[in-house]
C-alpha positions as CSV (number, residue, x, y, z in Angstrom):
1,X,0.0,0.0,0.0
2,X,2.4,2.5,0.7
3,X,3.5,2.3,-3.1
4,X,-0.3,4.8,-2.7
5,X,-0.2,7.9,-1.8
6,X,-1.0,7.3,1.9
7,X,0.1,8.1,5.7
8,X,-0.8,6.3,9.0
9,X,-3.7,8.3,11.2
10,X,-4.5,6.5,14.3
11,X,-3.6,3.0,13.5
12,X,-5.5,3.5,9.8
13,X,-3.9,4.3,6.6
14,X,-5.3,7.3,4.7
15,X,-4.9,9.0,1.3
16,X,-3.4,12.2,1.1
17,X,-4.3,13.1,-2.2
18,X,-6.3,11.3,-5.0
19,X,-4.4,8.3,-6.6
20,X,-2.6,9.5,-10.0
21,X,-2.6,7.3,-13.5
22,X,0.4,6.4,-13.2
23,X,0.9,5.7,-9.2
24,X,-2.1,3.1,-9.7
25,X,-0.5,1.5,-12.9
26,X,2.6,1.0,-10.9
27,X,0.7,-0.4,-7.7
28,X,-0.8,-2.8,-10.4
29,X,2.5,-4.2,-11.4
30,X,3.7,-4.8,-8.0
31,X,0.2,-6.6,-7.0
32,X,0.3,-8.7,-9.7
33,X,3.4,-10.5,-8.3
34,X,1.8,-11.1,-5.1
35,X,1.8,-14.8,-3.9
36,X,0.9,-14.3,0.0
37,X,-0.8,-11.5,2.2
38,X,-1.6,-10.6,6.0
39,X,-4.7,-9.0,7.0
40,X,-4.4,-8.2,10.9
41,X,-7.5,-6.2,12.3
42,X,-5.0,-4.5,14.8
43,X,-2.5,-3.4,12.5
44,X,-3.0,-0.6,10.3
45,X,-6.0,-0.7,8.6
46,X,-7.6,0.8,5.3
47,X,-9.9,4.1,5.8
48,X,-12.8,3.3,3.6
49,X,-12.4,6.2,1.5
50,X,-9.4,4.3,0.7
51,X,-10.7,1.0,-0.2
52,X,-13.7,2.7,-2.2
53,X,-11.1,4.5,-4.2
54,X,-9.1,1.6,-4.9
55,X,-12.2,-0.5,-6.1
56,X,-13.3,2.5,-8.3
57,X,-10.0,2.5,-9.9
58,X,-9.8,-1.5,-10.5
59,X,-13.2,-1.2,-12.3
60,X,-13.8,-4.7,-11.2
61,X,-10.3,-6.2,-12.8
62,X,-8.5,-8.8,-10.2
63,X,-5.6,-6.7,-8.8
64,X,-3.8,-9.8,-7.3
65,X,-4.0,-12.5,-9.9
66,X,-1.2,-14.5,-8.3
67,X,-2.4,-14.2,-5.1
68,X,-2.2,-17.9,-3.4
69,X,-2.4,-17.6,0.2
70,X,-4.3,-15.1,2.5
71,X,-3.3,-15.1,6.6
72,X,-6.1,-13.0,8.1
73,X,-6.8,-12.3,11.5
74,X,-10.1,-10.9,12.9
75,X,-10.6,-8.8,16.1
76,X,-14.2,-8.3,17.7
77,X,-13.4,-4.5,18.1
78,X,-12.5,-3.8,14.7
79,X,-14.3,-6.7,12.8
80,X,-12.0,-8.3,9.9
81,X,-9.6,-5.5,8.0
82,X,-10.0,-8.0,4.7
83,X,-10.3,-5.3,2.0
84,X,-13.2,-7.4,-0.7
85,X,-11.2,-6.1,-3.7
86,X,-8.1,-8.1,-3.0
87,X,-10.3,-10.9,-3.9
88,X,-8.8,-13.2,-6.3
89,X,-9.7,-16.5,-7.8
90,X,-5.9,-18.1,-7.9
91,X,-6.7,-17.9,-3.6
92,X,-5.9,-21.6,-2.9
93,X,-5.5,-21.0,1.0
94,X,-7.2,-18.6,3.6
95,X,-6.2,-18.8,6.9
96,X,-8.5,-17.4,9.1
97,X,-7.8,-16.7,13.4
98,X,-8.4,-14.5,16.0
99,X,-7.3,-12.5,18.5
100,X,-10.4,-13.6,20.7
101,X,-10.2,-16.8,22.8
102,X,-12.2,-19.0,24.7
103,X,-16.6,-19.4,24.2
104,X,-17.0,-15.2,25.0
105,X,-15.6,-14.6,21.7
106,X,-17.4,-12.7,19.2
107,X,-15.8,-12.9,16.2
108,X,-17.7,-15.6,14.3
109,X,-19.4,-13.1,13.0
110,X,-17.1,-11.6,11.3
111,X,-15.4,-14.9,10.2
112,X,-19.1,-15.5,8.2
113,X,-18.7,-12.2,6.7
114,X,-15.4,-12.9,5.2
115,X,-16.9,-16.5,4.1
116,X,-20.2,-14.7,2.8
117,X,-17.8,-12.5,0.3
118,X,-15.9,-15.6,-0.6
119,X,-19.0,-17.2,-2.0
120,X,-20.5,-14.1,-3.5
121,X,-18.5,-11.8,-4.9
122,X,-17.4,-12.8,-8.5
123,X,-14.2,-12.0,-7.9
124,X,-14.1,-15.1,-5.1
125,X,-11.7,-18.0,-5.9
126,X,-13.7,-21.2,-7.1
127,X,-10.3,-23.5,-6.5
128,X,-9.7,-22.9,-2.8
129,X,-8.0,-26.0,-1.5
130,X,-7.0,-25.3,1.9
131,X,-9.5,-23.4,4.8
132,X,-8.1,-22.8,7.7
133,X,-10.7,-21.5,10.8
134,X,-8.9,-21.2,14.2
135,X,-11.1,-20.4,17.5
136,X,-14.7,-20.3,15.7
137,X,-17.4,-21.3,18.2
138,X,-20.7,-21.6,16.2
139,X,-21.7,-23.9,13.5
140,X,-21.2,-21.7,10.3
141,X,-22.5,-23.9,7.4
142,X,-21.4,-21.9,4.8
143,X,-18.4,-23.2,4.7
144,X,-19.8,-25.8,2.8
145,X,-20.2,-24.1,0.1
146,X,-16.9,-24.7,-0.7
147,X,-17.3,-27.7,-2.3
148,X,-13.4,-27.9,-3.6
149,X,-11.7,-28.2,-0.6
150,X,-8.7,-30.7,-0.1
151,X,-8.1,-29.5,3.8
152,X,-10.3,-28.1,6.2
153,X,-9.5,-27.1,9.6
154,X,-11.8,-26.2,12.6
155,X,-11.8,-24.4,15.9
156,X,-15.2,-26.3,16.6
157,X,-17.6,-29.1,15.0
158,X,-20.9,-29.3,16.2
159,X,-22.4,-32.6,15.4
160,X,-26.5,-32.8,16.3
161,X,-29.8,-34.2,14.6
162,X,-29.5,-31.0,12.9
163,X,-28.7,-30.5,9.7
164,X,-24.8,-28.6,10.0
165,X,-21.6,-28.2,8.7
166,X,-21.3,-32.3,9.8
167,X,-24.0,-33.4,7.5
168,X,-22.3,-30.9,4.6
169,X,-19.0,-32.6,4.7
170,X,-19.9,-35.5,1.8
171,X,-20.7,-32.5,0.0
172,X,-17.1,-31.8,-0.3
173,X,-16.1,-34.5,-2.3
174,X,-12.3,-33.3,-2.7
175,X,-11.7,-33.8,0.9
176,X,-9.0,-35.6,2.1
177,X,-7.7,-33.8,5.4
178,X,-9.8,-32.8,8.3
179,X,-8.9,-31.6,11.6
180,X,-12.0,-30.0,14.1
181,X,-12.0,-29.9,18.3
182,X,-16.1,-31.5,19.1
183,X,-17.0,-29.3,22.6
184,X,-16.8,-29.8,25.7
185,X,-19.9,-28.4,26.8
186,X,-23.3,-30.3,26.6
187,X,-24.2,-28.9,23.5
188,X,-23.0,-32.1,21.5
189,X,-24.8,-33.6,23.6
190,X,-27.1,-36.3,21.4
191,X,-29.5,-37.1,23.4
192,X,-32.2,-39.2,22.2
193,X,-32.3,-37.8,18.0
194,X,-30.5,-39.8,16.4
195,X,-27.6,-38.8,14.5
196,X,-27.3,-39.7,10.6
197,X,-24.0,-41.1,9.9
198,X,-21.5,-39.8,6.9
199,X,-19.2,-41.2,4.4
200,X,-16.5,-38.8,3.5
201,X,-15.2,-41.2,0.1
202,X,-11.9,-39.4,-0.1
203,X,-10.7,-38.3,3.3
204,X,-7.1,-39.4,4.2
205,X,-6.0,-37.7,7.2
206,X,-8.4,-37.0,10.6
207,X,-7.5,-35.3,13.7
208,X,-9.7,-35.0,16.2
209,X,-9.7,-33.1,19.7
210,X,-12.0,-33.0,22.8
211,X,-13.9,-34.7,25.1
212,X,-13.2,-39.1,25.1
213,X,-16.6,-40.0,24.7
214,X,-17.4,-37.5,22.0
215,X,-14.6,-38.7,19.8
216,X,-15.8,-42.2,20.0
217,X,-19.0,-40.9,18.7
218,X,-17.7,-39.1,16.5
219,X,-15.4,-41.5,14.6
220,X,-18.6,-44.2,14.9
221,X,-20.2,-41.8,13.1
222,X,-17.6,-41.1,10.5
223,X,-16.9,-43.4,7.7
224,X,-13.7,-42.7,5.6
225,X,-12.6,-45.8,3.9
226,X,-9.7,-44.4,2.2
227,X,-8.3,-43.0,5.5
228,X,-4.1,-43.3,6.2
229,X,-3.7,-41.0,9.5
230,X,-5.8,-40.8,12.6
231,X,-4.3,-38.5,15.3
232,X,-6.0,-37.7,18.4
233,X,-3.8,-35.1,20.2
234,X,-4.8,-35.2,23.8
235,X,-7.9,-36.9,25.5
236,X,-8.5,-38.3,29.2
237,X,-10.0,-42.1,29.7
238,X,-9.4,-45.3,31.4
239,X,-7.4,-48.0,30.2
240,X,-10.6,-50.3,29.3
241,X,-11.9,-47.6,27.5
242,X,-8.4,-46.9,25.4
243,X,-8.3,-50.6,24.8
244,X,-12.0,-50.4,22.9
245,X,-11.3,-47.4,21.1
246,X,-8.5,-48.9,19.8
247,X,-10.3,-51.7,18.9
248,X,-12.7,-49.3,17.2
249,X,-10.2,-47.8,15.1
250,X,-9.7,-51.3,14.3
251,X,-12.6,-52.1,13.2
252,X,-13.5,-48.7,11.1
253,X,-10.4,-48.2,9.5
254,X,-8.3,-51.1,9.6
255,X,-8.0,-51.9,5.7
256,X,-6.3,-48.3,5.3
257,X,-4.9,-46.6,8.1
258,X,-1.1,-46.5,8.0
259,X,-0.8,-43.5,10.4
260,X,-2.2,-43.6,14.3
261,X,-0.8,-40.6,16.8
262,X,-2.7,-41.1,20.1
263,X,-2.3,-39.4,23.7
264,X,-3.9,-40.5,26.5
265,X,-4.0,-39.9,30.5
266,X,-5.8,-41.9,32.1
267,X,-8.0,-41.7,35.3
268,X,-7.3,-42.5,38.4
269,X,-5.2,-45.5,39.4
270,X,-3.9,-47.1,42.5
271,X,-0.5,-46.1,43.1
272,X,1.1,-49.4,42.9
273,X,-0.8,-50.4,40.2
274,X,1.3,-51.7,36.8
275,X,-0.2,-51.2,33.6
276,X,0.8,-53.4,30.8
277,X,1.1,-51.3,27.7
278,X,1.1,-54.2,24.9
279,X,-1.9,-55.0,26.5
280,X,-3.5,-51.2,25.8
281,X,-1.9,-51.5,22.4
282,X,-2.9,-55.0,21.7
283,X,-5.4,-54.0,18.9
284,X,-3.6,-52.1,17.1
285,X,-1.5,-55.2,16.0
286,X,-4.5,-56.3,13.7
287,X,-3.8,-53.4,11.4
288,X,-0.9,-54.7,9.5
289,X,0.0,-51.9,7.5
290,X,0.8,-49.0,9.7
291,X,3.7,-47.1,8.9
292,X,3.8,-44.7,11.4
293,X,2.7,-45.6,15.8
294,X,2.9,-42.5,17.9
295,X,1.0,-43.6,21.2
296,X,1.8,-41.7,24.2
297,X,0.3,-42.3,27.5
298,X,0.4,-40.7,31.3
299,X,-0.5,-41.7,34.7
300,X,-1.8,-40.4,38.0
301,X,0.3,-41.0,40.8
302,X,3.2,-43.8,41.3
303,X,1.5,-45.6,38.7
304,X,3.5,-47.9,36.4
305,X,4.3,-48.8,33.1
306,X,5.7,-52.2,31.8
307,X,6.4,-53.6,28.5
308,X,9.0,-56.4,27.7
309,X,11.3,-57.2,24.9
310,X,8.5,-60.2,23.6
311,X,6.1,-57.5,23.7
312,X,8.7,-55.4,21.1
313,X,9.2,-58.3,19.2
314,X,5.7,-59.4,18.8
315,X,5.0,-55.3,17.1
316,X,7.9,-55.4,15.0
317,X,6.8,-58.9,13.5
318,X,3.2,-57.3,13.1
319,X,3.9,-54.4,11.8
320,X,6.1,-55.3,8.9
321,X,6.8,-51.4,6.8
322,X,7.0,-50.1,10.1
323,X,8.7,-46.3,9.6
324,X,8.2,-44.8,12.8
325,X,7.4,-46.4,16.2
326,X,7.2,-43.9,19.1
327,X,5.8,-45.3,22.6
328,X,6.0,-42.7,25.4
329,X,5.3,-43.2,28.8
330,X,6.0,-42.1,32.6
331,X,6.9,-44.5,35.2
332,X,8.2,-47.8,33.4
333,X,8.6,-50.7,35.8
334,X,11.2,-53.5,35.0
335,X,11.6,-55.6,33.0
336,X,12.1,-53.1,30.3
337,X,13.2,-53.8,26.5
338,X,16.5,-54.5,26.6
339,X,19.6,-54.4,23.8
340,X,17.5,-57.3,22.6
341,X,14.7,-55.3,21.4
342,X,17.4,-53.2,19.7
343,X,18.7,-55.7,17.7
344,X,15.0,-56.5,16.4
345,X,14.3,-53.1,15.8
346,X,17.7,-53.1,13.3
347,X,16.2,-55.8,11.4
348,X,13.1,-53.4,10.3
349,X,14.2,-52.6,6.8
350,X,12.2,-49.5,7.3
351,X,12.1,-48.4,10.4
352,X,13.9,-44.5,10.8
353,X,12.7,-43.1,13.6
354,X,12.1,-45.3,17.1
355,X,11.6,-43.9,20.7
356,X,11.4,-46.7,23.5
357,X,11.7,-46.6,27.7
358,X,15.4,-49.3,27.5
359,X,17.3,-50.9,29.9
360,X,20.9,-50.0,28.8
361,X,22.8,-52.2,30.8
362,X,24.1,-55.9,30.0
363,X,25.4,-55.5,26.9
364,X,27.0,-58.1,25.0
365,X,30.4,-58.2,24.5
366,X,31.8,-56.5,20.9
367,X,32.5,-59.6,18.5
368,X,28.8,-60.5,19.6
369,X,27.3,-57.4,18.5
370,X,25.8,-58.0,15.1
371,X,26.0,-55.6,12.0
372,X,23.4,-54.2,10.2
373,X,22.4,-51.8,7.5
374,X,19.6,-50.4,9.2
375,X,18.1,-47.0,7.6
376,X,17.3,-45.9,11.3
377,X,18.6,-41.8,11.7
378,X,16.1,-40.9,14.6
379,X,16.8,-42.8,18.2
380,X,15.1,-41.5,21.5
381,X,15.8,-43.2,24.5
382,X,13.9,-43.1,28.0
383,X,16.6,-44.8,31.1
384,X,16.5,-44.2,34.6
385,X,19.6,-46.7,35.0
386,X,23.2,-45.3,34.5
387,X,25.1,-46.7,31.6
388,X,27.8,-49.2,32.0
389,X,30.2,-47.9,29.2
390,X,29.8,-45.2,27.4
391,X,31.8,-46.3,24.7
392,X,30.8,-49.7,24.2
393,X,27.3,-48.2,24.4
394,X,27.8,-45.6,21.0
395,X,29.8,-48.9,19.6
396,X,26.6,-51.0,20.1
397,X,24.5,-48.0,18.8
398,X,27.0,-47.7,15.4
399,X,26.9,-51.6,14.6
400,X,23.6,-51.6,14.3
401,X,22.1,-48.1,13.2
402,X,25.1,-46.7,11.3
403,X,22.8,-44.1,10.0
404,X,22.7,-42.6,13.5
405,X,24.7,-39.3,14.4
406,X,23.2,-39.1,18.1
407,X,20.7,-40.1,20.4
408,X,18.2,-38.2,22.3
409,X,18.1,-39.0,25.7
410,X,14.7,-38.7,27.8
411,X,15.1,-38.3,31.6
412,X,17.3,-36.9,33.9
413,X,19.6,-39.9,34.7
414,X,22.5,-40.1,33.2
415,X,22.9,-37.7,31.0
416,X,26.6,-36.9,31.3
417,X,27.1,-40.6,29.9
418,X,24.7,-40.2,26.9
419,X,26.8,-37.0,25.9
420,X,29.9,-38.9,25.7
421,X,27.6,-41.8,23.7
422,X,27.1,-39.2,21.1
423,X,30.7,-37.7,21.5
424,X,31.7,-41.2,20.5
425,X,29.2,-41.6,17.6
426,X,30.0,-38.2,16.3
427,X,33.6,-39.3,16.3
428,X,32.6,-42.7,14.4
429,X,30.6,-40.5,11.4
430,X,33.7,-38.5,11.2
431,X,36.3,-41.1,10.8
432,X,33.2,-43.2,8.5
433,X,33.5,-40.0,6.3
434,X,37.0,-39.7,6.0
435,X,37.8,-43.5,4.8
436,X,35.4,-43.2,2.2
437,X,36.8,-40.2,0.4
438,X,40.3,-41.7,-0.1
């Protein structure tokens, strides 16, 4: 804008004097090469005499006919600063958030106002891909109107009898990314009208937040066959409950999913209590092609965790293309996976990236330690033991990941020993590197 004859007057920009031939000709140029833009209703805005001016002078012509991306942000006390003759149909994304939080907000309004131009003005993009619509609060079912949409992101998703935004999802038969928070107020409460189920034919990825029992409703409710990622943030339950929902997953999407990121705490447990986490993950064994296992859990308390090298052995043999395998968890109670599991893990021709609570003591000896050519770059280990041998540890750690360059280590025992581990292994890459270039 400031390529306009314009100056700053109490937070809004201004003309001076009325826009020359030329000064508009140039501004043209410049706005033509215009791939992204920032509308924030608390930075400077445009006085309206400005924006009228600048629409008389387009004469309806598309000023920003690159424009790909728009990051706006809406304030209650100044409404959204989108000017409607920056409209463009090359828009692919539109970002919308806010600068009001929490259910008092009040600028849905102004969010529907945006959407409202989007959909009317002739000027609106008819390929937007990817809608973005942080900290909205009410059902706005214009936003399926956008029929072409590849990704759409929430604050909220009311799902009732009524007919809403829910129900309009089929409509957008593009879809294949969807991520929405359900309330956690009683207004998703069901009640007694039943709620008609959806297929969404070409959604990929969900992610879901809220309330444990309304995202088991929710993903009964939700039929995706095509979908590869499920990831559900953070949620509160008890272990039966994780074990069915798990099993629900199962059930629902177990001919496609290849991606599952899950977080759970869990209620209230004795403190001595030991919870077996193969037996929580037990399910998820059935669905044979996952790729990627992200499960993290927490306890109350002096609760436990346990899992076993069989337990590690009997994943890696179910879960064949395994890529990624990530189990956090507080608390782990012996035994723990050892340097056995390890040596399983190297055997995954595709695992990169693992994260496991391991015992790091009792080693074997050097000559025992097998090779491998294991593509694994990404190690994160959990120990509250001290390590025998620093050394012989990043020795061990080379032999069978020599992809690896350092480890992260979880916890607070031991970590002196883990920075000479990846002293060592940092050592090992260098010396690896210098033999091969002669």
């Amino acid at each position: 804008m400031k390529l306009l004859p314009v100056e700053e007057v109490d937070g809004t920009l201004c003309l001076t004097r009325d826009v020359t031939d030329p000064e508009f000709q140039r501004f043209k140029k410049y706005a033509r090469r215009v791939r992204t833009m920032t509308f924030d209703a608390t930075k400077p805005r445009l006085h309206e005499s400005l924006r009228q001016r600048i629409s008389q002078l387009s004469e309806g012509q598309v000023l920003l006919s690159s424009l790909h991306t728009v990051l706006l942000t809406v304030d209650k006390s100044y409404g959204h600063p989108l000017p409607l003759f920056f409209l463009s149909p090359s828009i692919k994304t539109l970002d919308i958030s806010s600068h009001d939080y929490g259910v008092t907000a009040a600028s849905d309004p102004y969010v529907a106002e945006v959407l409202d131009a989007l959909v009317s003005s002739p000027l609106a993009s008819r390929g937007m891909t990817t809608l973005i619509v942080s900290h909205l609060i009410s059902d706005l079912s214009v936003i399926g109107t956008f029929k072409n949409l590849h990704t759409l992101s929430l604050g909220l998703l009311h799902i009732s009898a009524q007919a809403g935004l829910f129900h309009q999802l089929p409509g957008m038969t593009s879809l294949e990314s969807i991520s929405f928070t359900l309330p956690f107020t009683d207004e998703f409460d069901l009640g007694d009208a039943p709620v008609q189920a959806i297929v969404l034919p070409s959604l990929r990825r969900l992610k879901v937040r809220g309330p444990f029992a309304k995202i088991v409703r929710a993903i009964r409710l939700m039929s995706a066959p095509k979908l590869e990622a499920l990831d559900v943030p953070t949620t509160q339950t008890g272990t039966f409950e994780c074990v069915e929902f798990f099993r629900l997953v199962k059930t629902r999407y177990g001919r496609s999913l290849r991606d599952i990121s899950f977080t759970c705490w869990f209620d209230s447990l004795p403190d001595d209590s030991i919870t077996p986490i193969f037996h929580l993950i037990l399910p998820l064994l059935g669905l044979v092609e996952l790729r990627r296992v992200v499960v993290g859990f927490g306890l109350p308390g002096d609760a436990s965790f346990q899992l076993s090298d069989e337990d590690c052995e009997s994943m890696l043999t179910a879960w064949r293309h395994i890529e990624t395998l990530q189990l956090r968890y507080p608390n782990p109670i012996a035994p723990h996976p050892t340097w056995r599991t390890l040596v399983e893990c190297a055997k995954c021709p595709s695992l990169k990236d693992l994260r496991l609570a391991i015992d790091p003591t009792s080693f074997p000896a050097g000559q025992d330690i097998p090779s491998s050519h294991s593509p694994l770059t990404c190690l994160s280990i959990y120990s509250d033991v001290l390590l025998e041998s620093a050394p012989q540890m990043a020795y061990f750690l080379n032999r069978l990941f020599p992809e690896l360059k350092s480890v992260d280590m979880v916890g607070e025992v031991g970590v002196y020993e883990w920075r000479v581990v990846n002293e060592c292994l940092e050592v090992i890459t260098q010396v690896r590197q210098e033999v091969s270039t002669k």
